[in-house]
DOMARBA-922197 format. One record per residue: x, y, z of N, C-alpha, C in turn; residue number from 1; chain; residue in three letters. Coordinates in Angstrom, 2 decimals. Example, Ala and Ser with C-alpha at 12.3 -4.5 7.8 and 13.67 -1.06 7.14 Angstrom:
BEGIN
VODREN;13.19;-5.69;7.80;12.30;-4.50;7.80;13.20;-3.30;7.80;1;A;ALA $
VODREN;12.85;-2.25;7.08;13.67;-1.06;7.14;12.90;0.03;7.87;2;A;SER $
***
This chain:
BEGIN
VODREN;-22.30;5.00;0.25;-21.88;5.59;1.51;-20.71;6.54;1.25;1;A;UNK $
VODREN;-21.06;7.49;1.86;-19.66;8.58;1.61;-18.81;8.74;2.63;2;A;UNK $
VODREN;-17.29;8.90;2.83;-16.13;8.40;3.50;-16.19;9.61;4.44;3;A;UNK $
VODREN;-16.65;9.31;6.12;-16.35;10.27;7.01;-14.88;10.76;7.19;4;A;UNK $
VODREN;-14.29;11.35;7.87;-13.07;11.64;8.37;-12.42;10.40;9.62;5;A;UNK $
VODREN;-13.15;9.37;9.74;-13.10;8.13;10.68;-13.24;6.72;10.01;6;A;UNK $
VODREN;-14.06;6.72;9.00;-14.71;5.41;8.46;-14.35;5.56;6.69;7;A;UNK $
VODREN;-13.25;4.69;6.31;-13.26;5.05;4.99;-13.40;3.60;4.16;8;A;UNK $
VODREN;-14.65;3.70;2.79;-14.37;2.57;2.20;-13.38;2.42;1.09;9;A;UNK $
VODREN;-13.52;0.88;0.26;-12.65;0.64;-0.30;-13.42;1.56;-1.84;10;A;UNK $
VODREN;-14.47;1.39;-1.84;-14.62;2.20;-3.16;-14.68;3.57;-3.11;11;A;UNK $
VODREN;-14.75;4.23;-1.96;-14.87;5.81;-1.63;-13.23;6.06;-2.33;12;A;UNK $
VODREN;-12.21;5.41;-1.75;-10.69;5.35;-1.47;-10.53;5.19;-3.15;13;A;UNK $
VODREN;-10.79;3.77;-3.82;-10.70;3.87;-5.04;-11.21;5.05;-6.25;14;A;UNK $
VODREN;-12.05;5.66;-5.82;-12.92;6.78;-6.88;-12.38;7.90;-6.90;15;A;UNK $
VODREN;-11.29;7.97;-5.33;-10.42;9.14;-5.75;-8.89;8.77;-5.81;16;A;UNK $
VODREN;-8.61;7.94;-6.39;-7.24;7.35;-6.88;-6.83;8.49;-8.56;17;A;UNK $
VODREN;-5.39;8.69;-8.29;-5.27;9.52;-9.52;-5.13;8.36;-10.42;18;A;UNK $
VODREN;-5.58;8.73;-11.65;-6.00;7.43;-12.98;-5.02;7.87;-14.41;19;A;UNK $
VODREN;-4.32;8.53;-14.29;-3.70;9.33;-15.40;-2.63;8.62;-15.84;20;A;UNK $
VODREN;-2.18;8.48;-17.57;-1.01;7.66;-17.75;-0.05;8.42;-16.44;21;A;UNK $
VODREN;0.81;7.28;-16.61;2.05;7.41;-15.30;1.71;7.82;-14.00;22;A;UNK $
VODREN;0.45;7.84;-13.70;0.21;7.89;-12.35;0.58;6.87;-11.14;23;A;UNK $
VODREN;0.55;6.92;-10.35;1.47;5.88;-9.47;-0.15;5.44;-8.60;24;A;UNK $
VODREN;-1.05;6.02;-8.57;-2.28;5.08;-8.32;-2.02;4.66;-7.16;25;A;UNK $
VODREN;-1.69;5.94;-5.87;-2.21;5.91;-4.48;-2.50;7.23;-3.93;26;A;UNK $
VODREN;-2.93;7.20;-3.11;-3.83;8.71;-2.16;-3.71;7.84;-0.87;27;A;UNK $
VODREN;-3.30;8.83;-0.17;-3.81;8.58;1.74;-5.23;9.46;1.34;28;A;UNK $
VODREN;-5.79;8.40;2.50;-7.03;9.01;2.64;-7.37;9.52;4.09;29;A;UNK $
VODREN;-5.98;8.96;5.37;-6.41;9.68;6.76;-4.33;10.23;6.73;30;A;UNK $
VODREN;-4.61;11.76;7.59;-3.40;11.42;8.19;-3.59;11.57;9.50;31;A;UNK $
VODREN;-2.77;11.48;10.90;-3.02;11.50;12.14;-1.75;11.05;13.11;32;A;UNK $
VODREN;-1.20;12.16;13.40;0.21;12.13;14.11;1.09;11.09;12.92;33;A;UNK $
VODREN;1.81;10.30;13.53;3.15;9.90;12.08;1.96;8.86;11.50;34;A;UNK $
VODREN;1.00;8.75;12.14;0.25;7.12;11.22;-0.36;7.90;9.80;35;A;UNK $
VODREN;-0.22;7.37;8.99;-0.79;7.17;7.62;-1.41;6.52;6.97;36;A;UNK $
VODREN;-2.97;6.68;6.26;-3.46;5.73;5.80;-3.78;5.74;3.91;37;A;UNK $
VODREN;-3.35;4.92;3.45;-3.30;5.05;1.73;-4.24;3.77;1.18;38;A;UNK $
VODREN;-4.49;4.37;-0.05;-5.00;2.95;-1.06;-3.91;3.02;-2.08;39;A;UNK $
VODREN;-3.00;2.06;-2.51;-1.87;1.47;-3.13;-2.61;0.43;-3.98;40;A;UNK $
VODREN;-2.92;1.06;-5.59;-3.21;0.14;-6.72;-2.66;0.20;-7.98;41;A;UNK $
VODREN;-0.94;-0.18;-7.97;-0.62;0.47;-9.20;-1.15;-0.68;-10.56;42;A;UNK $
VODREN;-0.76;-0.58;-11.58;-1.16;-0.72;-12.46;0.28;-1.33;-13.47;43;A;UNK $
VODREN;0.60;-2.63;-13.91;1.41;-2.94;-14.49;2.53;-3.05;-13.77;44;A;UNK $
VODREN;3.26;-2.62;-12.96;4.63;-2.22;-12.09;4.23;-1.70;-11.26;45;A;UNK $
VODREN;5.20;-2.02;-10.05;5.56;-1.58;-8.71;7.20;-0.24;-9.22;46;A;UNK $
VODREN;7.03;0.87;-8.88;8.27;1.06;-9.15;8.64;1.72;-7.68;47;A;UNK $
VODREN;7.90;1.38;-6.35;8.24;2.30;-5.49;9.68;1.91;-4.89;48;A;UNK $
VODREN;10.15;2.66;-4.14;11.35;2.80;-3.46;11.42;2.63;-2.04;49;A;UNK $
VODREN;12.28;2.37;-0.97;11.91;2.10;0.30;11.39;3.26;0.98;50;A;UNK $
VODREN;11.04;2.99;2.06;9.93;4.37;3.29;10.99;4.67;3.97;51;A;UNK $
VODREN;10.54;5.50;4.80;11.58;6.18;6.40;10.80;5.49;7.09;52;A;UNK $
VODREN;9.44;4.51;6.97;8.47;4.71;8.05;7.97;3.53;7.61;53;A;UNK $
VODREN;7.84;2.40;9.27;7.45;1.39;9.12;6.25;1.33;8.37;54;A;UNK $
VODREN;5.72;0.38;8.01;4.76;0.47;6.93;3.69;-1.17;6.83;55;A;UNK $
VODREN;2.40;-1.11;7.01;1.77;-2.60;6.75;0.52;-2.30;5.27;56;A;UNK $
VODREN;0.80;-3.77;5.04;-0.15;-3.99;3.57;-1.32;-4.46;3.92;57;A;UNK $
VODREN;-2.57;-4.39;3.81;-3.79;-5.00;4.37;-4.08;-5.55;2.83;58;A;UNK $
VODREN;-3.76;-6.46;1.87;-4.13;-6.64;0.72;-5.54;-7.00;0.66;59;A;UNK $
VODREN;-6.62;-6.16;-0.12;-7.68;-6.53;-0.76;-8.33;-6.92;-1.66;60;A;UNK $
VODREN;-7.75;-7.06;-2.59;-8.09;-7.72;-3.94;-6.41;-7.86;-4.96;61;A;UNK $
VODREN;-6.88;-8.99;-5.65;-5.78;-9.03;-6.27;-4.88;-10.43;-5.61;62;A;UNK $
VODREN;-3.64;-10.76;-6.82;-2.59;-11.66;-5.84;-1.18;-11.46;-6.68;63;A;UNK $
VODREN;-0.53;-11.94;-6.34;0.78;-11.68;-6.83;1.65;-12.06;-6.12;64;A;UNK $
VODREN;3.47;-11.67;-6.22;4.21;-12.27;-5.50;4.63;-10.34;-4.98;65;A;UNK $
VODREN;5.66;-10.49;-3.65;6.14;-9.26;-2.77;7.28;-9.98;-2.80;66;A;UNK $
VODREN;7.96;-9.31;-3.30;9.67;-9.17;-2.92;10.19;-7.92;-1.76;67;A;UNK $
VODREN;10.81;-8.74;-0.94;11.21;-7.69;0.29;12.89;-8.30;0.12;68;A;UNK $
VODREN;13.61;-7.79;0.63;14.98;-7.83;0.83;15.98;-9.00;0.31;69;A;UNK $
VODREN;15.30;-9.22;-1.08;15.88;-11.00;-2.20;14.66;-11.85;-1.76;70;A;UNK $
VODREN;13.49;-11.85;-0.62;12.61;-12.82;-0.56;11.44;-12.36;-1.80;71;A;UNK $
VODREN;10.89;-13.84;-1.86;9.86;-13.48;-2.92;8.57;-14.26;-2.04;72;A;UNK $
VODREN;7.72;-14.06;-2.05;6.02;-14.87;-1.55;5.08;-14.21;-1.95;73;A;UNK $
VODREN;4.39;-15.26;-2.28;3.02;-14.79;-3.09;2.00;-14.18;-1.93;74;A;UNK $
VODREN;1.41;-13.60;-2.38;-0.05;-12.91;-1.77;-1.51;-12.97;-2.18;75;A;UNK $
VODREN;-2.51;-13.15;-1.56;-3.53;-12.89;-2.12;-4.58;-12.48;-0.54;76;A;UNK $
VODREN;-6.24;-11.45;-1.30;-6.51;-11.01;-0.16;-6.60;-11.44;0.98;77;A;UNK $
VODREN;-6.89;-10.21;1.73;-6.65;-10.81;3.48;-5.61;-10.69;3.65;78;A;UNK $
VODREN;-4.13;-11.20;3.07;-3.09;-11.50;3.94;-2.49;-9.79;4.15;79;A;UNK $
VODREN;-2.12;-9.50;5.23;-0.88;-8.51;5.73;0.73;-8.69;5.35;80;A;UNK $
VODREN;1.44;-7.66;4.76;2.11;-7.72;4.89;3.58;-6.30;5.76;81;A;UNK $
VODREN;4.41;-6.96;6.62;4.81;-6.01;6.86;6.55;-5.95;6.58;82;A;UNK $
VODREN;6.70;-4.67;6.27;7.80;-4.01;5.71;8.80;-2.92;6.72;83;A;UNK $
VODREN;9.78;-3.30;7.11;10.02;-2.19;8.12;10.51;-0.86;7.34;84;A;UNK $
VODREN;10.79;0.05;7.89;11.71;1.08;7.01;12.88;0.95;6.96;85;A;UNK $
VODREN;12.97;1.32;5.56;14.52;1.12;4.72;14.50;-0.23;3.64;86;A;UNK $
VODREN;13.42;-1.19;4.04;13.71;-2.88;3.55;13.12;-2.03;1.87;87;A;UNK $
VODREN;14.12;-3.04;1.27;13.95;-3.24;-0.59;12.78;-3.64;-0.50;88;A;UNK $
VODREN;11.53;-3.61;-1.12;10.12;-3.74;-1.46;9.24;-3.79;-2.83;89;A;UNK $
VODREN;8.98;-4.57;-2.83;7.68;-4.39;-4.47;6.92;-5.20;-4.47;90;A;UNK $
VODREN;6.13;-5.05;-5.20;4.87;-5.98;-5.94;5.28;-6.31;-7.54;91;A;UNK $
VODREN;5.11;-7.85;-7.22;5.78;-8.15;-9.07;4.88;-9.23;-9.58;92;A;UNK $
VODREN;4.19;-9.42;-10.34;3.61;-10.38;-11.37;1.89;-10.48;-10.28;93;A;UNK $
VODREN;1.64;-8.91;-10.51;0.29;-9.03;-9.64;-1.07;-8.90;-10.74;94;A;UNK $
VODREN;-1.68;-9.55;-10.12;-3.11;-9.21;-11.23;-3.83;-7.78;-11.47;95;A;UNK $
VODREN;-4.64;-7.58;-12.11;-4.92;-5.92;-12.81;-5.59;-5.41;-11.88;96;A;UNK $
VODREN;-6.47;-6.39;-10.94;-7.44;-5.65;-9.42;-6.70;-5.62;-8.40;97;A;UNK $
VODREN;-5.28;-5.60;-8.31;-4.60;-5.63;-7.11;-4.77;-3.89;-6.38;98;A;UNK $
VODREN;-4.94;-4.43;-5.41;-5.09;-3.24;-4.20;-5.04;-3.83;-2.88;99;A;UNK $
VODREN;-4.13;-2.72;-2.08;-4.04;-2.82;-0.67;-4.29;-1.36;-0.10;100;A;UNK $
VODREN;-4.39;-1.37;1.07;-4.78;-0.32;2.08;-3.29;-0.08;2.57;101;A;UNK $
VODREN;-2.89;0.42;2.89;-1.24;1.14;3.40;-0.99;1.68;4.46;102;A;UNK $
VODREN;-0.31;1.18;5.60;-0.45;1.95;7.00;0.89;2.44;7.28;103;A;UNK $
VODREN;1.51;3.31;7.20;2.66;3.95;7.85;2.18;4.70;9.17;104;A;UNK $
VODREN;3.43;4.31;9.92;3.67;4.95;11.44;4.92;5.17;11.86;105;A;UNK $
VODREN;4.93;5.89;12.84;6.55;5.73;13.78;7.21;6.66;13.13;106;A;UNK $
VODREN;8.40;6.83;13.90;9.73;7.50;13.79;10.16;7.30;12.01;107;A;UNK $
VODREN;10.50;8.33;11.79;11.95;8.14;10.34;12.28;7.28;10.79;108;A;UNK $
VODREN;12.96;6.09;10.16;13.85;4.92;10.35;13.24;4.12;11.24;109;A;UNK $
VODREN;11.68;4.10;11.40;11.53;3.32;12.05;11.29;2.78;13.33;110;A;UNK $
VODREN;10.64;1.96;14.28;11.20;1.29;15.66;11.85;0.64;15.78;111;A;UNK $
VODREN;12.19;0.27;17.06;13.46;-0.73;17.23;12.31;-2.03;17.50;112;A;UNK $
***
């Protein structure tokens, strides 16, 4: 199946992930007013940095632990996770198929 401008899959999303040493191994695949939609699969390390823009994890494969602001909890698929903007964030001791779907929205800095 090939990824309309409405309906996107997880392997359409994966096949166009950049794959290159040091690639950071995400692509949005919709944008639409502030919402954003990405596939987030890095590879060995998390090295990202915090957002301006609230942000949710739809994790699909994979498990590991998420450190947000000194907390640590493990993950595995299915679970959501959400991150507001500005919070300290990563993925640490995740397995090699880890992938999530990525939703940013809202204002810089966030809602109240």
């Amino acid at each position: 199946m090939a990824d309309a401008d409405w309906l996107f899959s997880l392997r359409g999303a994966e096949a166009r992930l950049p794959d290159g040493p040091g690639s950071m191994r995400f692509r949005y695949s919709l944008r639409h007013g502030t919402m954003k939609l990405g596939l987030y699969a890095p590879r060995g390390q998390d090295d990202q940095t915090p957002h301006d823009q609230d942000e949710l994890y739809w994790i699909v494969s994979g498990s590991g632990f998420f450190l947000k602001n000194g907390e640590r909890e493990p993950f595995a698929p299915q679970d959501v996770i959400f991150v507001e903007a500005g919070a300290d964030h990563r993925f640490v001791d995740f397995t090699p198929d880890f992938a999530a779907w990525v939703i940013f929205w809202g204002p810089e800095g966030g809602e109240a």
